[in-house]
PyMOL Python script that loads the backbone (N, CA, C, O; Angstrom):
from pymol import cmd

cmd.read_pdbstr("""\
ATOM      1  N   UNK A   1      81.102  41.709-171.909  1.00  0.00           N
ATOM      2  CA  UNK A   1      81.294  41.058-173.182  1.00  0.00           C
ATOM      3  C   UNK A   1      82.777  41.083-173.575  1.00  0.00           C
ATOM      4  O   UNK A   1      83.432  40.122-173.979  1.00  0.00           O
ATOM      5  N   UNK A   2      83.103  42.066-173.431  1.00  0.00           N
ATOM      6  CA  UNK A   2      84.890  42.271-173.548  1.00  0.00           C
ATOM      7  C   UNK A   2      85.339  41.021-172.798  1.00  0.00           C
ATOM      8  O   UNK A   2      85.619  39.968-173.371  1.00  0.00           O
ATOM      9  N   UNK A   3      85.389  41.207-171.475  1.00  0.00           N
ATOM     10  CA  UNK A   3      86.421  40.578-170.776  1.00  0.00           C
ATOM     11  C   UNK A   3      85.905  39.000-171.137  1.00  0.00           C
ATOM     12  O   UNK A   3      86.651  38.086-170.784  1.00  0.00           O
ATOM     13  N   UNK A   4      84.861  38.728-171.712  1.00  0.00           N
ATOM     14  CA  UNK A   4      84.412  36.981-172.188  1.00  0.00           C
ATOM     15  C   UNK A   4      84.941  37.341-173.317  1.00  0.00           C
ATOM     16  O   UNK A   4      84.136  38.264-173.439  1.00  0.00           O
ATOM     17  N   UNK A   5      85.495  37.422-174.130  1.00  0.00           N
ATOM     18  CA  UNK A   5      86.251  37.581-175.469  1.00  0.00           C
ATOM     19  C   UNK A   5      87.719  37.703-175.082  1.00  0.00           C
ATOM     20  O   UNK A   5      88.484  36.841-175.514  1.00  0.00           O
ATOM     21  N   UNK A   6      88.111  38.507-174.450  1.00  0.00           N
ATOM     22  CA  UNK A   6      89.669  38.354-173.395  1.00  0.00           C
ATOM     23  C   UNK A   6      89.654  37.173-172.892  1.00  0.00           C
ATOM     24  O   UNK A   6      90.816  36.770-172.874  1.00  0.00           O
ATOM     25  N   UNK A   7      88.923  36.379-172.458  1.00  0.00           N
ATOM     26  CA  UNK A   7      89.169  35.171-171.433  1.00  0.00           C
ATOM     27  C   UNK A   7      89.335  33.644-172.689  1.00  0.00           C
ATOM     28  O   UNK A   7      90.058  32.648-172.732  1.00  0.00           O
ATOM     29  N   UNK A   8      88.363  34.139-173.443  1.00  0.00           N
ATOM     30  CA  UNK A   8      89.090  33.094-175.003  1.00  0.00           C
ATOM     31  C   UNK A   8      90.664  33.481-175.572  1.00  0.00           C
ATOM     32  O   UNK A   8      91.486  32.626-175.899  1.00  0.00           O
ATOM     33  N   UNK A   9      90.899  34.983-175.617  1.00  0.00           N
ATOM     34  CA  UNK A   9      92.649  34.810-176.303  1.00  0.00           C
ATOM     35  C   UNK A   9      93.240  34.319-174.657  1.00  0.00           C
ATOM     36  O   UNK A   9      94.085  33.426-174.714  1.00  0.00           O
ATOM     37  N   UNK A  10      92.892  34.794-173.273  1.00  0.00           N
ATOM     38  CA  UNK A  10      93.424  34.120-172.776  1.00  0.00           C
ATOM     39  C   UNK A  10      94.033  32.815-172.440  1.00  0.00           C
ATOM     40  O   UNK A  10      95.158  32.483-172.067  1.00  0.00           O
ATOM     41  N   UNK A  11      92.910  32.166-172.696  1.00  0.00           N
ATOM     42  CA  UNK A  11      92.546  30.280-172.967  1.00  0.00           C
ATOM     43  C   UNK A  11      93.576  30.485-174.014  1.00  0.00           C
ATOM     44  O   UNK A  11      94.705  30.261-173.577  1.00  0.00           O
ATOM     45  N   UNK A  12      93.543  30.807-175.139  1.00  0.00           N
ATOM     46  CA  UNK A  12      93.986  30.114-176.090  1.00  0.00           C
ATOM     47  C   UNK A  12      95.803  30.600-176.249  1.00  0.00           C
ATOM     48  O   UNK A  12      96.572  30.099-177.069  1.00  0.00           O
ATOM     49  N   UNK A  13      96.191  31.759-175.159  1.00  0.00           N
ATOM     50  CA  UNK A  13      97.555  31.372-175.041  1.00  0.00           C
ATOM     51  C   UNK A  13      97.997  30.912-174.359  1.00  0.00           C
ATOM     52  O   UNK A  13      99.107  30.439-174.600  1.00  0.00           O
ATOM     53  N   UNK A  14      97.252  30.721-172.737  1.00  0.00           N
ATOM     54  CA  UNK A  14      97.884  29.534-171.841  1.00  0.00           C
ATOM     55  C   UNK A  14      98.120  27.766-172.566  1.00  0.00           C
ATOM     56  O   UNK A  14      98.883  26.878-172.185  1.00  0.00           O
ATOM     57  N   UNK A  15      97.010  27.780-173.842  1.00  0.00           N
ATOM     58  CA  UNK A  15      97.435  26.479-174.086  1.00  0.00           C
ATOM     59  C   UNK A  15      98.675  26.738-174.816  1.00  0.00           C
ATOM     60  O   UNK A  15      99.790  26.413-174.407  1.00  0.00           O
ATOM     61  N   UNK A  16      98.339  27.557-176.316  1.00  0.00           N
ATOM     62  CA  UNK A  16      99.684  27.608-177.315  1.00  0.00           C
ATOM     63  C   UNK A  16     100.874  27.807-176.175  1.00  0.00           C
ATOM     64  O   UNK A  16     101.675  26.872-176.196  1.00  0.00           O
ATOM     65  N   UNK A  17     101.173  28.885-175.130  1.00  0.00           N
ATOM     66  CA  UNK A  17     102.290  28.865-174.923  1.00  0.00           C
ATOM     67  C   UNK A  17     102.895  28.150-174.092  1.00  0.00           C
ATOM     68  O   UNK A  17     104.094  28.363-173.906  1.00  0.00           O
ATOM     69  N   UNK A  18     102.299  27.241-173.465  1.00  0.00           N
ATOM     70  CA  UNK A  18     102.635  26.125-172.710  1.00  0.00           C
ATOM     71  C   UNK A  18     103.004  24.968-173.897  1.00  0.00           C
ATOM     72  O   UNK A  18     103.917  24.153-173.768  1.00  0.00           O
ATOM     73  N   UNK A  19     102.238  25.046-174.912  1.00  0.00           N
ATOM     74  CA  UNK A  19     102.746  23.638-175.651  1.00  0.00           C
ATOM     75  C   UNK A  19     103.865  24.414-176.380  1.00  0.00           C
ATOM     76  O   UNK A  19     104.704  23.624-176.814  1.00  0.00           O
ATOM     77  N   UNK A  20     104.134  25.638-176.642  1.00  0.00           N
ATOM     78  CA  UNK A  20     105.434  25.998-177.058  1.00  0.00           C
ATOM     79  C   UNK A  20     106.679  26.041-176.364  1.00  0.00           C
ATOM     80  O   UNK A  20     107.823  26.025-176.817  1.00  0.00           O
ATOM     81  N   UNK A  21     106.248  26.102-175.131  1.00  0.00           N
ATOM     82  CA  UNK A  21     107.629  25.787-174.163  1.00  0.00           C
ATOM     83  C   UNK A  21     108.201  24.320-174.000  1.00  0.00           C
ATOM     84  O   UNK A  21     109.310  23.879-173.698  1.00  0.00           O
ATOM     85  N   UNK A  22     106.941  23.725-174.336  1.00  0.00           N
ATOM     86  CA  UNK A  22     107.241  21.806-173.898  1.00  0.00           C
ATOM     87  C   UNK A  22     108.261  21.785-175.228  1.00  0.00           C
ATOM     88  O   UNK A  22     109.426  21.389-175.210  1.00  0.00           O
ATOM     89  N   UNK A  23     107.349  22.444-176.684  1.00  0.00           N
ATOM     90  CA  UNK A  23     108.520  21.991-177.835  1.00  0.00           C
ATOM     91  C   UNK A  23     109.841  22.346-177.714  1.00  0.00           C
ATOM     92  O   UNK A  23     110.861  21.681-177.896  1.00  0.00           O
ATOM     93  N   UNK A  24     109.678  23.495-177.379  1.00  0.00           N
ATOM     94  CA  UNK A  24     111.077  23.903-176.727  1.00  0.00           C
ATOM     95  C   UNK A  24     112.350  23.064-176.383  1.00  0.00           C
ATOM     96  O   UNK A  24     113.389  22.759-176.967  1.00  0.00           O
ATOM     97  N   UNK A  25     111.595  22.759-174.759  1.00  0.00           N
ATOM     98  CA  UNK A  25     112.244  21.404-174.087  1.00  0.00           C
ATOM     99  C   UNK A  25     112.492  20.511-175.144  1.00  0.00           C
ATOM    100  O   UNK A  25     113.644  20.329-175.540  1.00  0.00           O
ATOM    101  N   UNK A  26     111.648  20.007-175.579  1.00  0.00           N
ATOM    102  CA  UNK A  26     111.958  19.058-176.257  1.00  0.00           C
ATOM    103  C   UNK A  26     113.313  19.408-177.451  1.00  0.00           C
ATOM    104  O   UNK A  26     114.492  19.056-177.421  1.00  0.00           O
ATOM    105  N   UNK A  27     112.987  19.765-177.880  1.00  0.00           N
ATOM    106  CA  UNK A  27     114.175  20.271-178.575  1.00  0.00           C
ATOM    107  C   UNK A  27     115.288  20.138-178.279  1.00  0.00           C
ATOM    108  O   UNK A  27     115.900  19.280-178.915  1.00  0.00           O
ATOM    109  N   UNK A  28     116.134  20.999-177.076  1.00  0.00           N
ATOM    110  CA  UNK A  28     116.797  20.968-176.271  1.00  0.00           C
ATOM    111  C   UNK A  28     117.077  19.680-175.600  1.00  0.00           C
ATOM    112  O   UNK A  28     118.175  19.148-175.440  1.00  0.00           O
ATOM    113  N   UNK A  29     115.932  19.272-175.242  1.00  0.00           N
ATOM    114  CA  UNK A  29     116.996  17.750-174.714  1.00  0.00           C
ATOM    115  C   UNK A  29     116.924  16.436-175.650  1.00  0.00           C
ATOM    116  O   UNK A  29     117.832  15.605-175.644  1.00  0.00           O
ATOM    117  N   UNK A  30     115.839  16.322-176.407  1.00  0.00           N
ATOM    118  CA  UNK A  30     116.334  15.663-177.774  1.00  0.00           C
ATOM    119  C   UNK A  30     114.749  14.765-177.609  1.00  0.00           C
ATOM    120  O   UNK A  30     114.337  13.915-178.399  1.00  0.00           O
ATOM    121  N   UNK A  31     114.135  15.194-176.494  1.00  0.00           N
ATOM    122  CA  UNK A  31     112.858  13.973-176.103  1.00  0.00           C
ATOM    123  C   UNK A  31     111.981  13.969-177.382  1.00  0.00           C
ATOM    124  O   UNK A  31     111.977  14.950-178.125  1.00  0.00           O
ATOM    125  N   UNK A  32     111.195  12.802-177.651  1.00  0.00           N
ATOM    126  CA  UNK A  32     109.945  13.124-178.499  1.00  0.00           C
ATOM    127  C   UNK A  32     108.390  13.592-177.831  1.00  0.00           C
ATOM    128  O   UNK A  32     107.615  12.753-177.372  1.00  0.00           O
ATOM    129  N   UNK A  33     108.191  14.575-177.855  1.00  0.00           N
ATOM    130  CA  UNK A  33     107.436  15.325-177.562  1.00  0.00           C
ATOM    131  C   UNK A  33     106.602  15.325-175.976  1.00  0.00           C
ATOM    132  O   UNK A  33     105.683  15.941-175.437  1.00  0.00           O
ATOM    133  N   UNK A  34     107.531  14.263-175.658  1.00  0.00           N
ATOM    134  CA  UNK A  34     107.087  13.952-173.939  1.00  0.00           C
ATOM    135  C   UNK A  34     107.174  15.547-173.342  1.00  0.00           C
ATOM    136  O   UNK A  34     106.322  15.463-172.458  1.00  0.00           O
ATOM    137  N   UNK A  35     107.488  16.423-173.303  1.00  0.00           N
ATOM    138  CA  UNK A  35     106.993  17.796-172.226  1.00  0.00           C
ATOM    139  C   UNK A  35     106.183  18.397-173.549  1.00  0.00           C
ATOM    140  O   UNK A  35     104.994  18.528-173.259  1.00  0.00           O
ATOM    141  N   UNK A  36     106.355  18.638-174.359  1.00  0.00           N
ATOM    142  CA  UNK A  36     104.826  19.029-175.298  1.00  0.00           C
ATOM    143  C   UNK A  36     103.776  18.531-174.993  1.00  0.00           C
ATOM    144  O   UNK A  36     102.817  19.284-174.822  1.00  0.00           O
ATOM    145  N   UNK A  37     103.587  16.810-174.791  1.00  0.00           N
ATOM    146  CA  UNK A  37     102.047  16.341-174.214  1.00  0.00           C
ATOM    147  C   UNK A  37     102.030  17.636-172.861  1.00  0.00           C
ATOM    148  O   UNK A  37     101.276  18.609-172.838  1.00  0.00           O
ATOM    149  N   UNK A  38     103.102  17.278-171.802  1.00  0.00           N
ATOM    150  CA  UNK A  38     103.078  17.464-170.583  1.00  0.00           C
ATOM    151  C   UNK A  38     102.506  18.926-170.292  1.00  0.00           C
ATOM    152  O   UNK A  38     101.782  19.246-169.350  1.00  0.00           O
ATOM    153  N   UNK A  39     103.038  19.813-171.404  1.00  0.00           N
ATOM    154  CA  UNK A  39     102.640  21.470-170.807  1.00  0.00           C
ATOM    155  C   UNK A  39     101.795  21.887-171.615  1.00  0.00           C
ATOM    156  O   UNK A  39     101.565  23.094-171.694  1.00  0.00           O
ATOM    157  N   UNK A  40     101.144  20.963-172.398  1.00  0.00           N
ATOM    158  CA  UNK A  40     100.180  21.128-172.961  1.00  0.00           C
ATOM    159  C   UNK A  40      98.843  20.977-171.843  1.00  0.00           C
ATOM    160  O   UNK A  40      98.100  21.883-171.466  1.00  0.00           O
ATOM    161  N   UNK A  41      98.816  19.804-171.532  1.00  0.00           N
ATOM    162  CA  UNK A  41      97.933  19.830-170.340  1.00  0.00           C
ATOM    163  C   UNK A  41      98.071  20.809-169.222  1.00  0.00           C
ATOM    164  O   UNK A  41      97.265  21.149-168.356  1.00  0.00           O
ATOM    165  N   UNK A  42      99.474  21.224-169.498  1.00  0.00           N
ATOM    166  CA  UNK A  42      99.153  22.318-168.350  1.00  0.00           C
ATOM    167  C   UNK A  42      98.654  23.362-168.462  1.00  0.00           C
ATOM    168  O   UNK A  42      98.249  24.067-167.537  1.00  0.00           O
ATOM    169  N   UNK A  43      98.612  23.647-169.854  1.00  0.00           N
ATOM    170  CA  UNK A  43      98.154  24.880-170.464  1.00  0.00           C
ATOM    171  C   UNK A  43      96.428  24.429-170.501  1.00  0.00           C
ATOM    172  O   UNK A  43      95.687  25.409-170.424  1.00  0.00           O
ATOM    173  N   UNK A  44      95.990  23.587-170.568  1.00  0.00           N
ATOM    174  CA  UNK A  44      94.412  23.191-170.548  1.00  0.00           C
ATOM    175  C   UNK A  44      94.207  23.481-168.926  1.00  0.00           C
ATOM    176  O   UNK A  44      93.284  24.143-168.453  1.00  0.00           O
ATOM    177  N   UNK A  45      95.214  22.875-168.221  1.00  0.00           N
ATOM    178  CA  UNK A  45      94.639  23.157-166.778  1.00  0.00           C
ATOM    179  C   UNK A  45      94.269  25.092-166.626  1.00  0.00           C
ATOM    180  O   UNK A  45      93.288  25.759-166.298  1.00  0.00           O
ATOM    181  N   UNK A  46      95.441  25.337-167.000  1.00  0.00           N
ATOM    182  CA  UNK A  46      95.507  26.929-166.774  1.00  0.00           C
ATOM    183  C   UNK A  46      93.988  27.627-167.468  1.00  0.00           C
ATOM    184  O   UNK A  46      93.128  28.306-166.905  1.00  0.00           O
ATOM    185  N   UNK A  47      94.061  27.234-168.646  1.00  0.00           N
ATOM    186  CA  UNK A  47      92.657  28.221-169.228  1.00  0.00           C
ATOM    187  C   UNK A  47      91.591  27.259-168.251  1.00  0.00           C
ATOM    188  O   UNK A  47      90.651  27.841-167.709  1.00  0.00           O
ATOM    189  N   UNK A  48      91.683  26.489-168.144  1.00  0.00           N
ATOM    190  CA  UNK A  48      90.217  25.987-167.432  1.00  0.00           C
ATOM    191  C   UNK A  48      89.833  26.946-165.736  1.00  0.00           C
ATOM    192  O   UNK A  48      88.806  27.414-165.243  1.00  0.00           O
ATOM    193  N   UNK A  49      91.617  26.851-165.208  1.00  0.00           N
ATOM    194  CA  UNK A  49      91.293  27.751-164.247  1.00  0.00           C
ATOM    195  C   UNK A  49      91.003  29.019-164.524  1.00  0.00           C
ATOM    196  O   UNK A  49      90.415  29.615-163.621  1.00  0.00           O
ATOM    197  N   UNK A  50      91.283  29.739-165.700  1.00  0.00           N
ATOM    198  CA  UNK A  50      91.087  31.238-166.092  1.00  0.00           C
ATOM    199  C   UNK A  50      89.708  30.562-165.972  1.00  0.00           C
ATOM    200  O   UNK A  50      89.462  30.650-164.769  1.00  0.00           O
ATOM    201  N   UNK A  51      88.538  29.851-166.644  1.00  0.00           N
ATOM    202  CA  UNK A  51      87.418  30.251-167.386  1.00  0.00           C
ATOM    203  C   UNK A  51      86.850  30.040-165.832  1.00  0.00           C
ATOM    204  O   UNK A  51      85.799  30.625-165.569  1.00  0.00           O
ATOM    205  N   UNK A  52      87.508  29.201-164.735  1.00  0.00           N
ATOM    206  CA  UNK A  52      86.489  28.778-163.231  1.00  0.00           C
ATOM    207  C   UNK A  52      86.724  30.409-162.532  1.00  0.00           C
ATOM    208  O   UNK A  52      86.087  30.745-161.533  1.00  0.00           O
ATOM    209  N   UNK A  53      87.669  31.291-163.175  1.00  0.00           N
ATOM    210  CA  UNK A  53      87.729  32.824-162.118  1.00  0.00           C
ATOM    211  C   UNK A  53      86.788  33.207-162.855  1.00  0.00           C
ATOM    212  O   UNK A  53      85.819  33.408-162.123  1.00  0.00           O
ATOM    213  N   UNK A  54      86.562  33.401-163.818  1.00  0.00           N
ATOM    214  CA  UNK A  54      85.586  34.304-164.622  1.00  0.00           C
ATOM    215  C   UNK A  54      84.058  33.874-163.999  1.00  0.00           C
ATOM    216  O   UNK A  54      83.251  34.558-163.369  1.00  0.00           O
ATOM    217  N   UNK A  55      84.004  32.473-164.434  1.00  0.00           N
ATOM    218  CA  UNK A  55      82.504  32.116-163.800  1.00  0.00           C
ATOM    219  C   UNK A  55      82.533  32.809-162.378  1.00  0.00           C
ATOM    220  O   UNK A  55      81.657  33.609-162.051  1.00  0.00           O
ATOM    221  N   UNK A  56      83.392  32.524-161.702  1.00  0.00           N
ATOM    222  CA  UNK A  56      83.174  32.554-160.360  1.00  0.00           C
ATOM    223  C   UNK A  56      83.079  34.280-160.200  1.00  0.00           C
ATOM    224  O   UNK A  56      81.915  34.470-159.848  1.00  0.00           O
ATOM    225  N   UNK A  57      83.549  35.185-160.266  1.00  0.00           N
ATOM    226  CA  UNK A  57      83.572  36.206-160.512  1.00  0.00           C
ATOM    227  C   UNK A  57      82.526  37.382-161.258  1.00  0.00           C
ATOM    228  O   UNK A  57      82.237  38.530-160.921  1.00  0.00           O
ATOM    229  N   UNK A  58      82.155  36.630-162.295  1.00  0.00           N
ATOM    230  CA  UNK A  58      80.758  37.106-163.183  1.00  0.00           C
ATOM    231  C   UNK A  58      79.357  36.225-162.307  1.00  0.00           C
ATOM    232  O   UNK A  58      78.682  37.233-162.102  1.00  0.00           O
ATOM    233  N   UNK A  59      78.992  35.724-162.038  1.00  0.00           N
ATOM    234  CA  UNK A  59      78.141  34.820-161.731  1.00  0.00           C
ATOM    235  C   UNK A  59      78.553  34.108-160.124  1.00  0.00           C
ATOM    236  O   UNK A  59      78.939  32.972-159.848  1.00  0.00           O
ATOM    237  N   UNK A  60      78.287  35.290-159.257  1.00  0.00           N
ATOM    238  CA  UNK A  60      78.532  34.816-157.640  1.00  0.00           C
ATOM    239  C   UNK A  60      77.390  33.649-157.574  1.00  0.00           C
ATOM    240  O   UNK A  60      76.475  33.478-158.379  1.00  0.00           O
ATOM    241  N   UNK A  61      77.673  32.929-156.459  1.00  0.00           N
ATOM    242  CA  UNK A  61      76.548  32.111-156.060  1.00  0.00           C
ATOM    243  C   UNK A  61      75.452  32.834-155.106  1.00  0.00           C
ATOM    244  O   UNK A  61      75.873  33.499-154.159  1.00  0.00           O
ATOM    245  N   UNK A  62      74.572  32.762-155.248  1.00  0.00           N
ATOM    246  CA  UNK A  62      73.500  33.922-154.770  1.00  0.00           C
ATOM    247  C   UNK A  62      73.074  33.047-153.379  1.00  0.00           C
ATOM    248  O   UNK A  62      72.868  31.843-153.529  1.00  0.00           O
ATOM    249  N   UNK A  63      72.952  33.588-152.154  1.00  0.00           N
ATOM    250  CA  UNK A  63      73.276  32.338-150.940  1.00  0.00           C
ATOM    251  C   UNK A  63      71.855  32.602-150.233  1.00  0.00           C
ATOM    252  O   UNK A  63      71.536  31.839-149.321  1.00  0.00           O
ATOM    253  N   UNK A  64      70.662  34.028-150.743  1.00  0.00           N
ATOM    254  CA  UNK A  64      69.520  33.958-150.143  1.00  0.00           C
ATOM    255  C   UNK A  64      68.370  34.394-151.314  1.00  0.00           C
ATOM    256  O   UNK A  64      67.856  35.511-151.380  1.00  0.00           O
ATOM    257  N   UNK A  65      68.095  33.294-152.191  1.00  0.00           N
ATOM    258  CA  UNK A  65      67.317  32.714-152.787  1.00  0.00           C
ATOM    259  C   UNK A  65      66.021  32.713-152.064  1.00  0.00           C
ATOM    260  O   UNK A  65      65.108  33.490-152.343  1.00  0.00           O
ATOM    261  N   UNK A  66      65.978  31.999-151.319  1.00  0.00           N
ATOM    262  CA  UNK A  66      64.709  31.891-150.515  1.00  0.00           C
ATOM    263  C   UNK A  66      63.991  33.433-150.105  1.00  0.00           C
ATOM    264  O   UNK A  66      62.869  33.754-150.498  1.00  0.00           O
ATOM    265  N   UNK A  67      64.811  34.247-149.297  1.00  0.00           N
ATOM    266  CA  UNK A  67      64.393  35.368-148.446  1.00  0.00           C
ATOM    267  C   UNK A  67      63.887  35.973-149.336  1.00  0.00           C
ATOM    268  O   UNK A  67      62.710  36.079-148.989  1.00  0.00           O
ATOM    269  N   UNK A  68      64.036  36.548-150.472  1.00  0.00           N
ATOM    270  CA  UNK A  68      63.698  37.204-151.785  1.00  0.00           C
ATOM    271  C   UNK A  68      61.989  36.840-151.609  1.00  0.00           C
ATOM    272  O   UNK A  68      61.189  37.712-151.269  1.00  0.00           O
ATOM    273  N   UNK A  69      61.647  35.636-151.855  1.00  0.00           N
ATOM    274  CA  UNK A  69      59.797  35.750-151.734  1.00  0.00           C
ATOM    275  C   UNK A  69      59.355  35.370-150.265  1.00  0.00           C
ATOM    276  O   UNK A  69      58.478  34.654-149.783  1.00  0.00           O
ATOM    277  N   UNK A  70      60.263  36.097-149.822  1.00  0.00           N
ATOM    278  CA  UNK A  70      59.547  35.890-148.521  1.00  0.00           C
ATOM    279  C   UNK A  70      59.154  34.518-147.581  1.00  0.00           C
ATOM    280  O   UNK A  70      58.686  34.508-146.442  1.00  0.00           O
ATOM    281  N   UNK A  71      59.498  33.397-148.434  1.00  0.00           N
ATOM    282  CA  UNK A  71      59.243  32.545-147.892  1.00  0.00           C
ATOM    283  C   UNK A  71      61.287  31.529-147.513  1.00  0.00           C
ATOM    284  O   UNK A  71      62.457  31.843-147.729  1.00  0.00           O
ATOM    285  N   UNK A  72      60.755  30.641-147.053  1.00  0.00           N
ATOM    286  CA  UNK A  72      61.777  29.146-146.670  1.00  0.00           C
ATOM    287  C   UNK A  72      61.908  28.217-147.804  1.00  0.00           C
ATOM    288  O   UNK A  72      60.900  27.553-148.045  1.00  0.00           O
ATOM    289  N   UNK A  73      62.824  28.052-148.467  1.00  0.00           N
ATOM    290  CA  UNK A  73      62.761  27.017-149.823  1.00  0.00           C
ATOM    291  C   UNK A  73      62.881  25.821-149.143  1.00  0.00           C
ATOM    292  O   UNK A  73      62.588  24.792-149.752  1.00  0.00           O
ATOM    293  N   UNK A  74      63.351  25.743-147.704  1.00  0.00           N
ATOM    294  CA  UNK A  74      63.976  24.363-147.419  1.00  0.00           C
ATOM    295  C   UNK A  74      62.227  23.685-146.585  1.00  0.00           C
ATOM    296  O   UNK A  74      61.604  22.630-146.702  1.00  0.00           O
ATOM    297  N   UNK A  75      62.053  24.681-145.960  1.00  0.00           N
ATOM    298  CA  UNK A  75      60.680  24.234-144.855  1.00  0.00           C
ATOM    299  C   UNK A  75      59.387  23.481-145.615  1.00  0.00           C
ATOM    300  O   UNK A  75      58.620  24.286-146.145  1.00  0.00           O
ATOM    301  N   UNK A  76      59.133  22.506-145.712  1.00  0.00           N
ATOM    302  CA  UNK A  76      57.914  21.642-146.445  1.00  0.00           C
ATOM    303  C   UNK A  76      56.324  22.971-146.291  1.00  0.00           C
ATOM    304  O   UNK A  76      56.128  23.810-145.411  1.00  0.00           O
ATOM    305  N   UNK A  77      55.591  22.683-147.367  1.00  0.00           N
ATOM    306  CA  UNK A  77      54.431  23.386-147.748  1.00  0.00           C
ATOM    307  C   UNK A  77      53.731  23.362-146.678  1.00  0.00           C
ATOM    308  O   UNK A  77      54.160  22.545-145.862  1.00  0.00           O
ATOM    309  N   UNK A  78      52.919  23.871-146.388  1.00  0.00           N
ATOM    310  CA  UNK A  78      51.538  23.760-145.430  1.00  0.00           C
ATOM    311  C   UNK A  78      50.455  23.471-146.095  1.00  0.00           C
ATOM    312  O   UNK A  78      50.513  24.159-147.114  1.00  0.00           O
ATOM    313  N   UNK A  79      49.573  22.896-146.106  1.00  0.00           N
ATOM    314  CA  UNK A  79      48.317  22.869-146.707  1.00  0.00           C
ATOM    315  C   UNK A  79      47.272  22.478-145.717  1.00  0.00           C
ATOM    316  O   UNK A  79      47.298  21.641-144.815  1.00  0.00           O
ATOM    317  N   UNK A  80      46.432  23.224-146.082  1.00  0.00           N
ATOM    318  CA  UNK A  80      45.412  23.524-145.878  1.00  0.00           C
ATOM    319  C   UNK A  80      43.954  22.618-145.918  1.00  0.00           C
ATOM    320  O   UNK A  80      42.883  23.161-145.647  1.00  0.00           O
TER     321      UNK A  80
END
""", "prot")
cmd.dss("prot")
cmd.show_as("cartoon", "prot")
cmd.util.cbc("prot")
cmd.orient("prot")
């Protein structure tokens, strides 16, 4: 539960501080907010990749489903 509550302030400073560096830039070279759009999205890319480690990490993909009841999920029914 912690570290899913860490992974939201995470998200939410890869965006702020990416769109604070674009203002930055901008600033500095006089642009209108063209690297603010720009590292803003980068900052969406970034938390999105934080939230795909977490899934991936909390929630493995489980690869023998089937073996568990003993049976073949893929092999068609038999009947009788």
């Amino acid at each position: 539960m912690a570290y899913a509550s860490s992974l939201g302030v995470g998200m939410a400073i890869a965006l702020f501080g990416s769109l604070l560096i674009g203002v930055f830039i901008d600033r500095q070279l006089g642009t209108k907010n063209i690297f603010a759009a720009l590292f803003f999205f980068i900052g969406v890319a970034a938390g999105l990749r934080n939230v795909f480690h977490f899934v991936k990490k909390y929630f493995p993909k489980d690869e023998d489903h089937g073996e568990e009841s003993g049976g073949n999920r893929d092999a068609p029914a038999e009947k009788d």
